[in-house]
TIVO-2410 file (N, C-alpha, C; in nm, 3 decimals):
# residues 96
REC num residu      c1      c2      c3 atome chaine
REC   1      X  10.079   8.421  12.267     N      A
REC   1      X  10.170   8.448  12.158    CA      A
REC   1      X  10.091   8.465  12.029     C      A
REC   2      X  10.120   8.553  11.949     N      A
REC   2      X  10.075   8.564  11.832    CA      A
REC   2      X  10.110   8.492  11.712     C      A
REC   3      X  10.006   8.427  11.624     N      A
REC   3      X  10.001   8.293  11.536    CA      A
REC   3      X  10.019   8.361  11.422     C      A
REC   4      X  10.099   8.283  11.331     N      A
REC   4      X  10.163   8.319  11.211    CA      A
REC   4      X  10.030   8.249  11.087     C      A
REC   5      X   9.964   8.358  11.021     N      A
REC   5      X   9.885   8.280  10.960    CA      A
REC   5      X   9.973   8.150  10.875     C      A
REC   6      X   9.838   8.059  10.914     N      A
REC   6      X   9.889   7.971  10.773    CA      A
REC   6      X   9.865   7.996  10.606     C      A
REC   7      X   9.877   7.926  10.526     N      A
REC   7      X   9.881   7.933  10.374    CA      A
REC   7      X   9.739   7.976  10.337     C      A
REC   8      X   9.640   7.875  10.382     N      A
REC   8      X   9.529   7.959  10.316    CA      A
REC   8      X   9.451   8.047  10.344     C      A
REC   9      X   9.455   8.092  10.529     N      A
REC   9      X   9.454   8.230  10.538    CA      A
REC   9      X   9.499   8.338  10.503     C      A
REC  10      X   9.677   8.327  10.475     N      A
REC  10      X   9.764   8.398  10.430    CA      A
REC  10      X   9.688   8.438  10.273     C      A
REC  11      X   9.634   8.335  10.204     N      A
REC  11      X   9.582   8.357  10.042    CA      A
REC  11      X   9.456   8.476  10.069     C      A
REC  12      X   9.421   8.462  10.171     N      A
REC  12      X   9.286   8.522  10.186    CA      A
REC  12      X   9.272   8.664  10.210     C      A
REC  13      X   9.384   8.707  10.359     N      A
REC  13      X   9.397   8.815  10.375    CA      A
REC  13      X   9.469   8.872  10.257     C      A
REC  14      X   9.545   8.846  10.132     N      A
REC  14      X   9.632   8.927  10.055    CA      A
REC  14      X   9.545   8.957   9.970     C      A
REC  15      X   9.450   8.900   9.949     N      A
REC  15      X   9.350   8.931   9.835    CA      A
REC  15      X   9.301   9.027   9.894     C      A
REC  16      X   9.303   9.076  10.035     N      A
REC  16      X   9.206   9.204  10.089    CA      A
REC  16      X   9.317   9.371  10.105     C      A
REC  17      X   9.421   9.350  10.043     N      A
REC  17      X   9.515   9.418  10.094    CA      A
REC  17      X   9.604   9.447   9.931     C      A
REC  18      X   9.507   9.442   9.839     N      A
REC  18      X   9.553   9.432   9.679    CA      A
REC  18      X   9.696   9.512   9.669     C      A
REC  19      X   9.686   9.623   9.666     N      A
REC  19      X   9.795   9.723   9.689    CA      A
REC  19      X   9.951   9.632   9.768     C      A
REC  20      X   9.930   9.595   9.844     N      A
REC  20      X  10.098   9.514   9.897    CA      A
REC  20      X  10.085   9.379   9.823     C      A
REC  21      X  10.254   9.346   9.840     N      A
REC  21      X  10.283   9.221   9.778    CA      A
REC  21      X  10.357   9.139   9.913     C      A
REC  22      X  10.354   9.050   9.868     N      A
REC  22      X  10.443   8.930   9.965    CA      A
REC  22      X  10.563   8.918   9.871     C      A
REC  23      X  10.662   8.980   9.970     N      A
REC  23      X  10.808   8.939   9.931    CA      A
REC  23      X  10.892   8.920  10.043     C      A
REC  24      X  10.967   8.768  10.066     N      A
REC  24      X  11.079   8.779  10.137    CA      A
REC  24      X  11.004   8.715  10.240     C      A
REC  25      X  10.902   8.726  10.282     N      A
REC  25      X  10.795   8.676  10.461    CA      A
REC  25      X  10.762   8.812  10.473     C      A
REC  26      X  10.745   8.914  10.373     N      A
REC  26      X  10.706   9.054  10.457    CA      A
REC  26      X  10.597   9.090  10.361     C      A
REC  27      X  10.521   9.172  10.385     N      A
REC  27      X  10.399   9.264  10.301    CA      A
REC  27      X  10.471   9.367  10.279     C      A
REC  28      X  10.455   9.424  10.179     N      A
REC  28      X  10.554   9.549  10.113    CA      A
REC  28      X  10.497   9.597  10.001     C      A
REC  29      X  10.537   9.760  10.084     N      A
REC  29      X  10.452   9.856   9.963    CA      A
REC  29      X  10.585   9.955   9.927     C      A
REC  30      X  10.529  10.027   9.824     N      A
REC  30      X  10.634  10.141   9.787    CA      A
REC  30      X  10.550  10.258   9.749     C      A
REC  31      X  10.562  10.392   9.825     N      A
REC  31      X  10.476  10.451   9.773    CA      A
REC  31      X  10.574  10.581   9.745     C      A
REC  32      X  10.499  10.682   9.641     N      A
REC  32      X  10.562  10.790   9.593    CA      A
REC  32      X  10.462  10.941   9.643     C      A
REC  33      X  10.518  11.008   9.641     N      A
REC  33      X  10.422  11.155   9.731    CA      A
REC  33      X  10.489  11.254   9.640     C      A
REC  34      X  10.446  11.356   9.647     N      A
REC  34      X  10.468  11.484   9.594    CA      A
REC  34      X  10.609  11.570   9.619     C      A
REC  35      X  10.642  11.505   9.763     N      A
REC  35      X  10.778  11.601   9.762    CA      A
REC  35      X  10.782  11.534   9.902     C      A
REC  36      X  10.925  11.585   9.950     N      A
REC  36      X  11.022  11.541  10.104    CA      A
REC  36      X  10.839  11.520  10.201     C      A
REC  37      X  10.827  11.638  10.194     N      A
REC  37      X  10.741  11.670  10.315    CA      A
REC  37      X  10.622  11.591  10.342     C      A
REC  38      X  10.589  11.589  10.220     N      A
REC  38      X  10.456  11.472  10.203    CA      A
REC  38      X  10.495  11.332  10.258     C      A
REC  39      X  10.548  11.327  10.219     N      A
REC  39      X  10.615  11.144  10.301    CA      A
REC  39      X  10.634  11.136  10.405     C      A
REC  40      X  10.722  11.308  10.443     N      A
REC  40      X  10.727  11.267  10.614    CA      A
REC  40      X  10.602  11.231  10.707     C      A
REC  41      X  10.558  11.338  10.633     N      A
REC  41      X  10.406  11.369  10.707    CA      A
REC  41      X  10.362  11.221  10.676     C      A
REC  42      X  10.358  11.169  10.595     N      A
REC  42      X  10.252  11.016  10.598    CA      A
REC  42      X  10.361  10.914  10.712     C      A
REC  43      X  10.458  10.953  10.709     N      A
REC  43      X  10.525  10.876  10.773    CA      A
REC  43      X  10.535  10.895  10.956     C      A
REC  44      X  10.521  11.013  10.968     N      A
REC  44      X  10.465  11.062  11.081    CA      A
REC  44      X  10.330  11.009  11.146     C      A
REC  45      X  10.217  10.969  11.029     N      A
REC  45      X  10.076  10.894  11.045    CA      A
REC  45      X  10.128  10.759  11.076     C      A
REC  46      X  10.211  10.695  10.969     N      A
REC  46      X  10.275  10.569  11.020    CA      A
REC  46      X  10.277  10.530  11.165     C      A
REC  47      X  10.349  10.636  11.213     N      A
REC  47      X  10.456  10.576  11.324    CA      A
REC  47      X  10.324  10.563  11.437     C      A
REC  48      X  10.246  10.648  11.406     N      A
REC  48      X  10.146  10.658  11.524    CA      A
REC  48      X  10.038  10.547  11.529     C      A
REC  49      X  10.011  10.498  11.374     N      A
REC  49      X   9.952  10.364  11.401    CA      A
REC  49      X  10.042  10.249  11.448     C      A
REC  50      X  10.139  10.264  11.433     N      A
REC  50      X  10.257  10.148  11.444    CA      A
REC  50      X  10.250  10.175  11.626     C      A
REC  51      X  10.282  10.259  11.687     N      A
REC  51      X  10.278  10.271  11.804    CA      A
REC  51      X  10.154  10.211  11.910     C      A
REC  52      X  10.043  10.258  11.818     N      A
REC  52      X   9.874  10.221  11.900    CA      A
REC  52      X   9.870  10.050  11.881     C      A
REC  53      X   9.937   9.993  11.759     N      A
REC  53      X   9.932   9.865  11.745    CA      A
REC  53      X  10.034   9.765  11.805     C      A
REC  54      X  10.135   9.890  11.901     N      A
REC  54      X  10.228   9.803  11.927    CA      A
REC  54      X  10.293   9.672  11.782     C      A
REC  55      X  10.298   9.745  11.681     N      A
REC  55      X  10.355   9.680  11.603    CA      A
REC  55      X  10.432   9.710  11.496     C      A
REC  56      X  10.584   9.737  11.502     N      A
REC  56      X  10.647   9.840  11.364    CA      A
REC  56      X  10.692   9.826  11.249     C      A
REC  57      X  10.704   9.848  11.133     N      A
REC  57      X  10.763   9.768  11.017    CA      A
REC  57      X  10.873   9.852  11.011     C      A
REC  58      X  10.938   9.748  10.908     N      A
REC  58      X  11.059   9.772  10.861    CA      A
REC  58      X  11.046   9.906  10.737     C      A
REC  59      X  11.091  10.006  10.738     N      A
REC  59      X  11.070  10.108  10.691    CA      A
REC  59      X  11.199  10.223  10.618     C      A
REC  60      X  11.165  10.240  10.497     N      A
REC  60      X  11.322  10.368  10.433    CA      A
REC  60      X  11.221  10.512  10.361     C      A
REC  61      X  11.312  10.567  10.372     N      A
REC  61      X  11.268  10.702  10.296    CA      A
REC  61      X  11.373  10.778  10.209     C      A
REC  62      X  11.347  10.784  10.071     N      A
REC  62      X  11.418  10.887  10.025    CA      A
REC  62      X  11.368  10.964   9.930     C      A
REC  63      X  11.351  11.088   9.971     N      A
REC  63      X  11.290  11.186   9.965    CA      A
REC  63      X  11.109  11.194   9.943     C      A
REC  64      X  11.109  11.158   9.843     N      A
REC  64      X  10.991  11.162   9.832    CA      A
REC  64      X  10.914  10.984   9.806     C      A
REC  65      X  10.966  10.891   9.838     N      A
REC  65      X  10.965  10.769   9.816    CA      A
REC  65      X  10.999  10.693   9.974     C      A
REC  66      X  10.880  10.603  10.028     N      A
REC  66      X  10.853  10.538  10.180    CA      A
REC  66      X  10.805  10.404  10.087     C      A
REC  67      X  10.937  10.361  10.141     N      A
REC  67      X  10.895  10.201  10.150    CA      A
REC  67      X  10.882  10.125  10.308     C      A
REC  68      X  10.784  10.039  10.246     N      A
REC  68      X  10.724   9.972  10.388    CA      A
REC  68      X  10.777   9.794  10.398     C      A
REC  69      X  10.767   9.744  10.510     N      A
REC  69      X  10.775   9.619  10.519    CA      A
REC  69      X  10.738   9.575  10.674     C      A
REC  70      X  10.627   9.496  10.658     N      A
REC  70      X  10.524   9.439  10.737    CA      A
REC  70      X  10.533   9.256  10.765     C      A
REC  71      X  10.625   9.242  10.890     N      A
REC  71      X  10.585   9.108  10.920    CA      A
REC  71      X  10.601   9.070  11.090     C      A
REC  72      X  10.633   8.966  11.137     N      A
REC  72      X  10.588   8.982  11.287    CA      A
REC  72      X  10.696   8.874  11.347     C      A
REC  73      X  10.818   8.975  11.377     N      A
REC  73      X  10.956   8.863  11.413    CA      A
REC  73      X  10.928   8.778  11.478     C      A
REC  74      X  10.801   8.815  11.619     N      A
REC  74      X  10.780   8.709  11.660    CA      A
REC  74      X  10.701   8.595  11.650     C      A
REC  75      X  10.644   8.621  11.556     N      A
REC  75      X  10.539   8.510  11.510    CA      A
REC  75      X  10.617   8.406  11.364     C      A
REC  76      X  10.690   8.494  11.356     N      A
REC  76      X  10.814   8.451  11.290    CA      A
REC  76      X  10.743   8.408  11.110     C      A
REC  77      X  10.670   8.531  11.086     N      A
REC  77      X  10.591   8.560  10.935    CA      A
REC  77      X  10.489   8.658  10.964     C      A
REC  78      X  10.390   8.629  10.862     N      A
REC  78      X  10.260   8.706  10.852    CA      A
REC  78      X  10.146   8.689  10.958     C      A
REC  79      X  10.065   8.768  11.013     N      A
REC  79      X   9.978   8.764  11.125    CA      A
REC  79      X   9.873   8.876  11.143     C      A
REC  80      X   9.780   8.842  11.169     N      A
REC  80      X   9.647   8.909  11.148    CA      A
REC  80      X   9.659   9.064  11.183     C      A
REC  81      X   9.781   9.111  11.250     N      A
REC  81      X   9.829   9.197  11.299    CA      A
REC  81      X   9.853   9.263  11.187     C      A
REC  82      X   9.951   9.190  11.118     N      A
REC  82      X  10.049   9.280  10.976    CA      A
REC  82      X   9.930   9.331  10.910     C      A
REC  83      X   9.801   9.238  10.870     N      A
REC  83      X   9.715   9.266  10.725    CA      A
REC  83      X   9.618   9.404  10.805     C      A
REC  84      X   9.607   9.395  10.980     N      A
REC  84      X   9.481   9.478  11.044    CA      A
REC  84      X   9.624   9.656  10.979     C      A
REC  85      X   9.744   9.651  11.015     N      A
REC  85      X   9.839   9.734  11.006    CA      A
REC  85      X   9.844   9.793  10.810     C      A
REC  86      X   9.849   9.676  10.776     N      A
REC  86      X   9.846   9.740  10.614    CA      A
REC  86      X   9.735   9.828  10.591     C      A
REC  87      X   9.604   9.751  10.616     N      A
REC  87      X   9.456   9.838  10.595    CA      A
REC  87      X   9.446   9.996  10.681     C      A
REC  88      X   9.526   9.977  10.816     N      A
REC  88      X   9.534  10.145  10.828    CA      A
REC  88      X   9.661  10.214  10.747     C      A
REC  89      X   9.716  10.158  10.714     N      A
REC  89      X   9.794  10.210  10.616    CA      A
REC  89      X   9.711  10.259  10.495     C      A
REC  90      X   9.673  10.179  10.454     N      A
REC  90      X   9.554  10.208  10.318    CA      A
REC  90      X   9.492  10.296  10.337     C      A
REC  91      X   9.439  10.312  10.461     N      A
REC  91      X   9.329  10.439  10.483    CA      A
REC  91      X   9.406  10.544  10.527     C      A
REC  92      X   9.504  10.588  10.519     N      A
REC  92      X   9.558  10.736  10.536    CA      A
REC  92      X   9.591  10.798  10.339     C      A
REC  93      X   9.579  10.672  10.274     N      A
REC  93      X   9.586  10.732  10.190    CA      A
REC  93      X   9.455  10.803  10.026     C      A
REC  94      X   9.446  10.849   9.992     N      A
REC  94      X   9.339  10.883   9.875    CA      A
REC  94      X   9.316  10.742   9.821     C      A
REC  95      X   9.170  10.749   9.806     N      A
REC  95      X   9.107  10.660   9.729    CA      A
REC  95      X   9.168  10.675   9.608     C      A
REC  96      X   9.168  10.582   9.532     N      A
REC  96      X   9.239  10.540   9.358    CA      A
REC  96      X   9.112  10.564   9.288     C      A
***
């Protein structure tokens, strides 16, 4: 079964994952794209890491705006899973 980090791991991995916040028991981002298509398309990258990781977040789209939410029902919180899932998230997108 997969282990729900504790508190001061939990402190550790968020510091590596600057971009999401902890709200609610979930990691959550909001991101904005250029138009409909752009989002799908990142959202299309989504689904395919979500699939290889066997692991899916909670997810909306409107129009040009994908919000994310990352946690692990069955671990019942955060897990080394969610933060390995945020960082390929990170990397589909342009460096800042």
């Amino acid at each position: 079964m997969v282990q729900k980090l504790d508190d001061a791991a939990l402190a550790t991995k968020l510091a590596e994952v600057p971009a999401w916040r902890l709200e609610d028991g979930a990691l959550r981002r909001s991101l904005t794209f250029g138009d409909f298509s752009e989002a799908f398309g990142f959202m299309t990258r989504v689904a395919l890491i979500a699939e290889k990781l066997d692991h899916h977040p909670d997810w909306s789209n409107s129009w040009n705006r994908v919000d994310l939410a990352i946690s692990s029902h069955d671990a019942g919180g955060l897990t080394e899973q969610c933060f390995t899932f945020a960082t390929k998230v990170d990397a589909l997108l342009p460096a800042d």
